[in-house]
N, CA, C and O of each residue as an XYZ file, in Angstrom:
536
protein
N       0.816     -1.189      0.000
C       0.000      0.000      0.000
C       0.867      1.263      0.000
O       0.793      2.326     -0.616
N       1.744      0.752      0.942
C       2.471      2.166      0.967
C       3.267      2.761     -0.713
O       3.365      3.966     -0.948
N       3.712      1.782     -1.622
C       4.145      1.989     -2.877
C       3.132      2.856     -3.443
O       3.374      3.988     -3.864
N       1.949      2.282     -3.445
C       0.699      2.640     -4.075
C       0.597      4.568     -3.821
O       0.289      5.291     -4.768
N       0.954      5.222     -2.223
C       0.840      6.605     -1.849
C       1.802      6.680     -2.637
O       1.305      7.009     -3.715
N       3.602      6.503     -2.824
C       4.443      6.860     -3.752
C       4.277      7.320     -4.748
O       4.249      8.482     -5.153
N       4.139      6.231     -5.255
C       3.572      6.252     -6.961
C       2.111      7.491     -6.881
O       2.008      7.839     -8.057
N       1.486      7.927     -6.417
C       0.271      8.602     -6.255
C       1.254     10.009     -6.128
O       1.276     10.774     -7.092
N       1.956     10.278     -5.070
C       2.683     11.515     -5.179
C       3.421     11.697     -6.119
O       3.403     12.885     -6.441
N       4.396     10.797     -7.031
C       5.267     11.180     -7.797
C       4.165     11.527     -9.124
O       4.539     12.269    -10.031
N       2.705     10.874     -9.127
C       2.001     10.914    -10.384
C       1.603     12.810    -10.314
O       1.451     13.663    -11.189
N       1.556     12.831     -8.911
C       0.820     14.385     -8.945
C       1.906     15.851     -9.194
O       1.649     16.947     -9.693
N       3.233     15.270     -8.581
C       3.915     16.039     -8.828
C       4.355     15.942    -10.254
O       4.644     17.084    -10.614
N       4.490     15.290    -10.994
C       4.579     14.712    -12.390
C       3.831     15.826    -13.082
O       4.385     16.678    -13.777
N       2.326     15.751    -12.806
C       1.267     16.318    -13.625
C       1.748     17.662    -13.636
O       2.249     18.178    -14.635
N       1.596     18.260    -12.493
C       2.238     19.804    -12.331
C       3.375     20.372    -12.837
O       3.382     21.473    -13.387
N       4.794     19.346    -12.604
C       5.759     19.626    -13.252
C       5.578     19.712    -14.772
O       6.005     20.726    -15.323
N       4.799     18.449    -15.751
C       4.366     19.392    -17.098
C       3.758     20.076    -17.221
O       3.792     20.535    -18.363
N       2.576     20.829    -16.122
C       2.005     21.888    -16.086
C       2.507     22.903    -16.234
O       2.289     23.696    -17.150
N       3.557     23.062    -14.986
C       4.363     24.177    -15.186
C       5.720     24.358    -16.104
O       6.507     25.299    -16.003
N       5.785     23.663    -16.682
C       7.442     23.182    -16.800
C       7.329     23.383    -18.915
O       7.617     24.268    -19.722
N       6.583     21.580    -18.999
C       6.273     21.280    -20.237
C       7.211     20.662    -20.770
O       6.887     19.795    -21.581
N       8.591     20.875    -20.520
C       9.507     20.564    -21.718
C       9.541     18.453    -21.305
O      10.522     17.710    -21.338
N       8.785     18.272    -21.129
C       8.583     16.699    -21.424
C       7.155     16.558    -22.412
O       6.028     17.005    -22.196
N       7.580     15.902    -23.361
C       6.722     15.985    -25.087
C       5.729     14.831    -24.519
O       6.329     13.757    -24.571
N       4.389     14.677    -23.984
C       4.347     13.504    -23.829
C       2.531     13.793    -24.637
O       2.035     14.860    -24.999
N       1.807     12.079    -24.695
C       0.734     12.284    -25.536
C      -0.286     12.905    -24.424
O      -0.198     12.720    -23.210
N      -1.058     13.512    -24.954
C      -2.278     14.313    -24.032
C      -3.357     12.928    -23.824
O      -4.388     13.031    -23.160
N      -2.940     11.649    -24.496
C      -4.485     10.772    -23.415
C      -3.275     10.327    -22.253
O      -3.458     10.241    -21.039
N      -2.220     10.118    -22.866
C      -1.297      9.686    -21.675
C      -1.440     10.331    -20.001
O      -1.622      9.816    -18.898
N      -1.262     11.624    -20.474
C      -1.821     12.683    -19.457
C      -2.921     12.768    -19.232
O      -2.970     13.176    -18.072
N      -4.049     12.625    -19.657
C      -5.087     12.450    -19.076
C      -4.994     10.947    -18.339
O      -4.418     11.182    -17.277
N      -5.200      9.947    -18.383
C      -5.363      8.799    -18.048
C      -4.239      8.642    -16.745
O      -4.422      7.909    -15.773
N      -2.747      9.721    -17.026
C      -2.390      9.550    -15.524
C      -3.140     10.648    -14.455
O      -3.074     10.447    -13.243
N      -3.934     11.950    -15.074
C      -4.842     12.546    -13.813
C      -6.090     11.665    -14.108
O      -6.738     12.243    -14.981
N      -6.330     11.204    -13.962
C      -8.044     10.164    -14.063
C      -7.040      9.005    -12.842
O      -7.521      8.819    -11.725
N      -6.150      8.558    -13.094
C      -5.630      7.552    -11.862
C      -5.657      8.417    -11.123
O      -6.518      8.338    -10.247
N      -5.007      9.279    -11.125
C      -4.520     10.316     -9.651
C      -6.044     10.709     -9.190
O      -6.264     10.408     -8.016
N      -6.939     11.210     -9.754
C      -8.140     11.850     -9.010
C      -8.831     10.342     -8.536
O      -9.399     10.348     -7.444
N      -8.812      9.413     -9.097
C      -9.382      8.094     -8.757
C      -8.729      7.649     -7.300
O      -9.360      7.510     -6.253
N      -7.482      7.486     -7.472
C      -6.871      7.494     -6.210
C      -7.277      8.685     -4.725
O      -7.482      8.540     -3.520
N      -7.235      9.674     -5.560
C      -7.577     10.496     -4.300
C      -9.143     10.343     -3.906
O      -9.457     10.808     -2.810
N     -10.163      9.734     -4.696
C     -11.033      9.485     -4.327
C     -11.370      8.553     -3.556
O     -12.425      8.560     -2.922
N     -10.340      7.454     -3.510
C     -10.792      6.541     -3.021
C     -10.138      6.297     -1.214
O     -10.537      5.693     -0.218
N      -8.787      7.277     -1.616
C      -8.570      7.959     -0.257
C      -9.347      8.368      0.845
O      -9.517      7.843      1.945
N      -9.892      9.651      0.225
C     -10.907     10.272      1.053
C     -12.210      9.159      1.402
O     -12.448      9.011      2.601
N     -12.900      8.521      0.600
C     -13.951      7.765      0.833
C     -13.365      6.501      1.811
O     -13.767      6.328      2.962
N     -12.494      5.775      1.247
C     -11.926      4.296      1.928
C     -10.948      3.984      2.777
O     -10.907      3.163      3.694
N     -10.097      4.803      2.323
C      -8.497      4.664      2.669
C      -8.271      5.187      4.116
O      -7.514      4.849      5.026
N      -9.083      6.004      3.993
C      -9.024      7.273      5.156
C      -8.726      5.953      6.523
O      -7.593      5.807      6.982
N      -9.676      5.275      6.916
C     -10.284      4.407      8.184
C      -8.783      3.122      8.123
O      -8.253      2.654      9.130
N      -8.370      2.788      6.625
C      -7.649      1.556      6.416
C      -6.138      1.930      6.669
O      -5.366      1.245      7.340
N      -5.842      3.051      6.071
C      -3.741      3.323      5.836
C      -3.667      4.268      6.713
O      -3.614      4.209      7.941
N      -3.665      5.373      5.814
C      -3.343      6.841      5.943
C      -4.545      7.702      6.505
O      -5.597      7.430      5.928
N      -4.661      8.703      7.516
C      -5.498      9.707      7.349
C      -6.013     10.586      7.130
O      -5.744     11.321      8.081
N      -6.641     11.107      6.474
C      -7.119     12.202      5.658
C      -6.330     13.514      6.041
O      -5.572     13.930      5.165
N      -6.392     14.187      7.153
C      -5.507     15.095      7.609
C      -4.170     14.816      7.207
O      -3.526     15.723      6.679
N      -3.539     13.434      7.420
C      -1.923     13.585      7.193
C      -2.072     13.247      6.069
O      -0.971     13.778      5.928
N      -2.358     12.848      4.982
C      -2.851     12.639      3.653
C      -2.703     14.521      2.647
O      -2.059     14.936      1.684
N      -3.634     15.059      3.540
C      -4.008     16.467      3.086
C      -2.758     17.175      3.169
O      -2.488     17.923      2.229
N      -1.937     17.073      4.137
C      -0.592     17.679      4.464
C       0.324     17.657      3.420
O       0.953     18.556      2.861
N       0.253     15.892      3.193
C       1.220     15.368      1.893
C       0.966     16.427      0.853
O       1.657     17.408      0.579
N       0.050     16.100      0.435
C      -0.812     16.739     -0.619
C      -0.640     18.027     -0.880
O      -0.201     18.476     -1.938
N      -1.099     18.872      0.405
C      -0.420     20.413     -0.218
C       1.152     20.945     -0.378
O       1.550     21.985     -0.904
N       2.116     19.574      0.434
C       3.476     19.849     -0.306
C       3.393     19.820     -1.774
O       4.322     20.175     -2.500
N       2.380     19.434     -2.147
C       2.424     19.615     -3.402
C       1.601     20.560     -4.670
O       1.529     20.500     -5.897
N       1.256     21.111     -3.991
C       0.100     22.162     -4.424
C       1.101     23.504     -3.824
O       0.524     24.574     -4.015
N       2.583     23.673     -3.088
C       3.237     24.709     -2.342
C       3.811     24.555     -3.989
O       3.709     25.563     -4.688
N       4.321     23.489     -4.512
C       5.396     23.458     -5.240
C       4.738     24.617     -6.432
O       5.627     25.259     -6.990
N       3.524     24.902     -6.810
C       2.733     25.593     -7.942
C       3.543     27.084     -7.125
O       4.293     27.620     -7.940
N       3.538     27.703     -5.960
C       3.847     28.675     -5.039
C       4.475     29.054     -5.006
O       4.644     30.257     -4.809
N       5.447     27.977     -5.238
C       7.257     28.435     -5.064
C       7.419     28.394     -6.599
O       8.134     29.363     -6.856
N       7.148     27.832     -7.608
C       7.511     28.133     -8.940
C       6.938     29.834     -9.418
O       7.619     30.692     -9.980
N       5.796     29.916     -9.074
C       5.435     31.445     -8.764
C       6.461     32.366     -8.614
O       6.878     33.248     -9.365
N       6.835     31.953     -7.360
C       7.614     33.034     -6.610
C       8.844     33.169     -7.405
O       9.269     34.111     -8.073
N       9.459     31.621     -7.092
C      10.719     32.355     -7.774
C      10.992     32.879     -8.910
O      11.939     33.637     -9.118
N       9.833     32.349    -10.062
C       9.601     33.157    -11.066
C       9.744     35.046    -11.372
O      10.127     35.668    -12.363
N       9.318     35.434    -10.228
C       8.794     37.004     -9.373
C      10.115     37.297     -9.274
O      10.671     38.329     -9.651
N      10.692     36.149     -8.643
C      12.366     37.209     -7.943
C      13.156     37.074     -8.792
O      13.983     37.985     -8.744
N      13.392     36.157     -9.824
C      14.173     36.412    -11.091
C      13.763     37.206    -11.599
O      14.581     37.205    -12.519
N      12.767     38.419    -11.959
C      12.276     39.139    -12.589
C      13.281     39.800    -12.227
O      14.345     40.071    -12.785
N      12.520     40.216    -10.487
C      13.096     41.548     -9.916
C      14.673     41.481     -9.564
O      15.353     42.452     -9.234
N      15.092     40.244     -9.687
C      16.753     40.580     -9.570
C      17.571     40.923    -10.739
O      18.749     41.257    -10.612
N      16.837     40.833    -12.144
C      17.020     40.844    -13.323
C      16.905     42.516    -13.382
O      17.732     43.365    -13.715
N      15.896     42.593    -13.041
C      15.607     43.986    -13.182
C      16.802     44.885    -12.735
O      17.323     45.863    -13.271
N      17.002     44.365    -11.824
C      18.446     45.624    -10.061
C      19.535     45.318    -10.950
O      20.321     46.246    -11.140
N      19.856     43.774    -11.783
C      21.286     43.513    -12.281
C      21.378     44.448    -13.793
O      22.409     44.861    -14.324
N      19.828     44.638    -14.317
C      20.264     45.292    -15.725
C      20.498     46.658    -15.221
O      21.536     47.054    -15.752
N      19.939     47.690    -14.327
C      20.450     48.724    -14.142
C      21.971     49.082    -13.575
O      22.375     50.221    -13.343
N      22.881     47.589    -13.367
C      24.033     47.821    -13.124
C      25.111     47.970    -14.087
O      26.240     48.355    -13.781
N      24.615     47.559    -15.628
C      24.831     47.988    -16.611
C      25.211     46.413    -17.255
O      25.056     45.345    -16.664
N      25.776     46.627    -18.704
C      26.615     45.935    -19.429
C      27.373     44.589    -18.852
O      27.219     43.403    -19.142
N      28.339     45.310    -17.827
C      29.240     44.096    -17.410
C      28.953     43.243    -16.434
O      29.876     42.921    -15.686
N      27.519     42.641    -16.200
C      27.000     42.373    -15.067
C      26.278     41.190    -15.766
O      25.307     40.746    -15.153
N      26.640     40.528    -17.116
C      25.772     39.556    -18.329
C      26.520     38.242    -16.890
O      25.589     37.514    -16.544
N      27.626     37.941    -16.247
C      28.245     36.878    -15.822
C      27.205     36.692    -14.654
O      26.805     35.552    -14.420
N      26.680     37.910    -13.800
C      25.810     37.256    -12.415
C      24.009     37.133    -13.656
O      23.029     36.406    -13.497
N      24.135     37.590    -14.139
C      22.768     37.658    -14.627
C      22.809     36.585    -15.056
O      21.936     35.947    -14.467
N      23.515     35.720    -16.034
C      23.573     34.559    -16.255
C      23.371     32.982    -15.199
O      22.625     32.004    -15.239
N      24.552     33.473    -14.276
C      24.275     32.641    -13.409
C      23.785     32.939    -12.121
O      24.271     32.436    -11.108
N      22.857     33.722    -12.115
C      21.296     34.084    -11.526
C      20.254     33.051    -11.710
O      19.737     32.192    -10.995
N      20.103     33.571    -13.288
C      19.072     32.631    -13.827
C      19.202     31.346    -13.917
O      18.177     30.663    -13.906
N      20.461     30.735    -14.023
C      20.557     29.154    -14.410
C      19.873     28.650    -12.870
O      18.986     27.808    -12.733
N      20.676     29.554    -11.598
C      20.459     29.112    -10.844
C      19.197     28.877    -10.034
O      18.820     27.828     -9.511
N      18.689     29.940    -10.040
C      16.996     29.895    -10.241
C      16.534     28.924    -11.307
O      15.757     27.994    -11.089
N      16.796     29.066    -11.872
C      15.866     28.153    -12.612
C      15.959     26.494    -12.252
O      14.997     25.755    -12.045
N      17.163     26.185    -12.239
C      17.527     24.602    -11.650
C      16.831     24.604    -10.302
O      16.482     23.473     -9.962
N      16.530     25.584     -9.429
C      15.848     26.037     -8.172
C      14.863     25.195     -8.397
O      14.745     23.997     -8.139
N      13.779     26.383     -9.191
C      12.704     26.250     -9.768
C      12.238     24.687    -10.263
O      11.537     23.778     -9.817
N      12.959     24.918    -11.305
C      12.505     23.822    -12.367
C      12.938     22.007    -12.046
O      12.343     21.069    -12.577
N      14.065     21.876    -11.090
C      14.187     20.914    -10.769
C      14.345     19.912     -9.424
O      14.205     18.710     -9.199
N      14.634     20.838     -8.838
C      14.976     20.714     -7.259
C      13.785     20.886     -6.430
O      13.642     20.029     -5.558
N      12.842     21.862     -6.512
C      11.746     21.593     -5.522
C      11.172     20.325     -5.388
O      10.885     19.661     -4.392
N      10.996     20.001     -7.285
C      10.198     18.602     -7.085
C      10.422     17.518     -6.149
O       9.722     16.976     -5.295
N      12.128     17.298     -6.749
C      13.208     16.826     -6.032
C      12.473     16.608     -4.686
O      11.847     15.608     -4.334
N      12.762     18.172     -3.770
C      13.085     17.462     -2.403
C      11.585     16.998     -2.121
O      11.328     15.943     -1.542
N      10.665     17.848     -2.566
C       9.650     17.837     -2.572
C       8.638     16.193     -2.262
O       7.772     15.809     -1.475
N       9.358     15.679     -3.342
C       9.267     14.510     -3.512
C       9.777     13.085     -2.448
O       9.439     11.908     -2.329
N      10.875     14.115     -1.750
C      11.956     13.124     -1.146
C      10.510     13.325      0.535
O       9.869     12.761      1.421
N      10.759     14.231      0.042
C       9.815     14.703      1.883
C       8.799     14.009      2.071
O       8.784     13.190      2.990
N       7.859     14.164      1.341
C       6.210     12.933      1.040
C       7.209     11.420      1.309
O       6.913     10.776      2.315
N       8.004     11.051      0.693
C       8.246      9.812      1.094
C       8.801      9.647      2.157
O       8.013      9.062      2.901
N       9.765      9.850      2.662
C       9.903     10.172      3.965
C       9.160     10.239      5.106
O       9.365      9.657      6.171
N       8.291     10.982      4.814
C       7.262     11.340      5.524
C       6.145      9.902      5.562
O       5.646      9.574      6.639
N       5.784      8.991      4.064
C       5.115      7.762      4.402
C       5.875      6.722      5.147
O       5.253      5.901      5.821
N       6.969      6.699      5.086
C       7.880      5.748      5.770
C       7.487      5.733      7.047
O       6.647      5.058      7.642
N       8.544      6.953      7.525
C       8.112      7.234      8.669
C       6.418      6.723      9.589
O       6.373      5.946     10.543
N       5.494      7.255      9.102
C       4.506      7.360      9.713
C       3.859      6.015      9.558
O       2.774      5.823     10.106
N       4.673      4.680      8.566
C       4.317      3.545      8.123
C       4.843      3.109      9.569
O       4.133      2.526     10.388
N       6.251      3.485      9.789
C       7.032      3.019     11.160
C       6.440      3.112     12.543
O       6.478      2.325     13.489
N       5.786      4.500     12.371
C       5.487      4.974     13.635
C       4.199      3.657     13.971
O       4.265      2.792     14.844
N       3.206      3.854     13.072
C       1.920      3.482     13.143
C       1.346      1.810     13.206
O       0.459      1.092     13.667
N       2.471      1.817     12.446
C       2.135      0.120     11.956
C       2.921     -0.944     12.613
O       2.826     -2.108     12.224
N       3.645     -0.624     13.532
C       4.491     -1.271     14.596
C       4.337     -1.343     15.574
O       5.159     -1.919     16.287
């Protein structure tokens, strides 16, 4: 069961990351048919699961680590603007931090939240598999 929450978080963070992201080419029933599992799953959470594994509250927790990740792609989106903005008024010779500003933000952004993001939800089922089920 516990694979089953895994696979359920990596599907949701998945969805979002081509939401926000895109640069993975993939077919649109593909993507549909993995949110139709994912909302199926979360349905059956809330209705079944809730009383059997996991509980809805620590379930919901998981869950908006992953709904933060939409938040923080936001944001840091915002502060690369505005640091872009402070570095072009420093003129011309300033292309070396502006450059690696952005890479760095962006690897921020674009790859690493999921990352830990990802690492934390599991972690977090382990754990509470340990705590609970022993």
């Amino acid at each position: 069961m516990l694979i089953l929450y895994i696979l359920l978080f990596s599907g949701v963070n998945f969805l979002i990351y081509n939401l926000l992201v895109g640069d993975i080419k993939l077919n649109s029933k593909l993507i549909i048919c993995i949110a139709i599992l994912v909302f199926l799953f979360l349905f059956v959470q809330i209705f079944y699961l809730d009383r059997k594994f996991i509980p809805n509250t620590y379930f919901y927790n998981l869950i908006q680590l992953s709904i933060g990740i939409i938040i923080i792609h936001f944001l840091i989106k915002f502060m690369i603007s505005l640091i872009l903005g402070d570095i072009e008024k420093m003129g011309k010779n300033s292309s070396f931090a502006k450059d690696f500003l952005t890479n760095f933000f962006d690897l921020l952004r674009l790859k690493l939240v999921y990352v830990l993001v990802f690492i934390y939800q599991t972690y977090s089922l382990f754990s509470w598999y340990q705590t609970y089920n022993h």
